[in-house]
N, C-alpha and C positions, 0 to 999 in steps of 0.2 A: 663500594670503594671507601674504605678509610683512610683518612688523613693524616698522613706520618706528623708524630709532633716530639719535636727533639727537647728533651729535656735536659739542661744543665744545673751542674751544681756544682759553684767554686767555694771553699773554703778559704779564708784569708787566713793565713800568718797571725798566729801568736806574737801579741806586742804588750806588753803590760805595762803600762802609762804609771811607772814606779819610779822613784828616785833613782837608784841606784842602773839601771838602765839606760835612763836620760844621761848619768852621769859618763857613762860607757860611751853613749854611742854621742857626746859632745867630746869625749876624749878624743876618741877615732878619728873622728872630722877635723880634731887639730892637728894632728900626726905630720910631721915632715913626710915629703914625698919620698925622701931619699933613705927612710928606713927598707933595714931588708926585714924580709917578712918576719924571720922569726924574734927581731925585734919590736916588731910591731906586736906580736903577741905575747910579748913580753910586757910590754907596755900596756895593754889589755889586762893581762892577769894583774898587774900592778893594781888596776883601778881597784878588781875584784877584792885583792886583799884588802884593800883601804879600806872598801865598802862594808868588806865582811866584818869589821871591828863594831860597825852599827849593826851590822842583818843577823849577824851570826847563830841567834834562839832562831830566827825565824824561817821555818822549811820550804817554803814557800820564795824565799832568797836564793836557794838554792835551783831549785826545779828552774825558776825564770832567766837566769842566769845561764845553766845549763841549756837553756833553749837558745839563748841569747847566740851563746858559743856556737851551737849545732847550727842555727841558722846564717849565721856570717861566714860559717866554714864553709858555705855552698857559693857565696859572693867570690868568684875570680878575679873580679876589678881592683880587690880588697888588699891584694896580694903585692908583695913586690914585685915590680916588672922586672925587675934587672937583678933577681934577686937567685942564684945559681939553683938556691934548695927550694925554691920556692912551688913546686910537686906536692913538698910535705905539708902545704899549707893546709888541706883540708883535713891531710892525717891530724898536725899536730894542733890544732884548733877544735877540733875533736876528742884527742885526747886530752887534753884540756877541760873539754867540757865532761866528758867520765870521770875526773879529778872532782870537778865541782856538785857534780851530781852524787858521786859516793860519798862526799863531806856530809850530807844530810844526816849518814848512819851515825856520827859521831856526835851527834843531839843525843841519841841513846833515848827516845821518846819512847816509852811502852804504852800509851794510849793512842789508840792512833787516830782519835777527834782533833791531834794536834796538827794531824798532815792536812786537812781540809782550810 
């Protein structure tokens, strides 16, 4: 007789303890409740530009970023309640983050010791 033995393995969430992150996810937290969503990710990208004027060489701003977006896009609570379009929340918070993620190409890096 052998002894069943269950093994798990959770993976946590990507969070990169960066400035420009912090800086995001203290913006969010300030947000009026009475935005509708797609202002709210308006307001999001906002920060992004800001931040990109300091991150911009760096690829690694991007990729984090871009997780950033893909993982908040999964948060429902995130969203405007009362918000008619608010369906498109995870599309366009998404699409959003393919915006920020294809920005990387425009580094034009040909080494690519650059992306690590």
């Amino acid at each position: 007789n052998e002894a069943s033995t269950d093994v798990k393995i959770s993976i946590k969430s990507w969070d990169p303890n960066v400035p420009y992150i912090n800086n995001m996810k203290t913006h969010i937290s300030s947000l009026p409740t009475s935005l509708s969503s797609s202002d709210i990710i308006n307001s999001i990208m906002s920060v992004y530009y800001q931040e990109r004027k300091t991150y911009a060489n760096s690829p690694s701003f991007y990729f984090d970023v871009a997780a950033y977006l893909f993982n908040i896009s999964k948060n429902k609570d995130m969203k405007a309640n009362d918000d008619k379009h608010s369906d498109d929340w995870e599309y366009l918070l998404r699409s959003e983050a393919l915006t920020v993620l294809t920005s990387v190409l425009d580094l034009g890096l040909r080494d690519d010791s650059h992306l690590l």
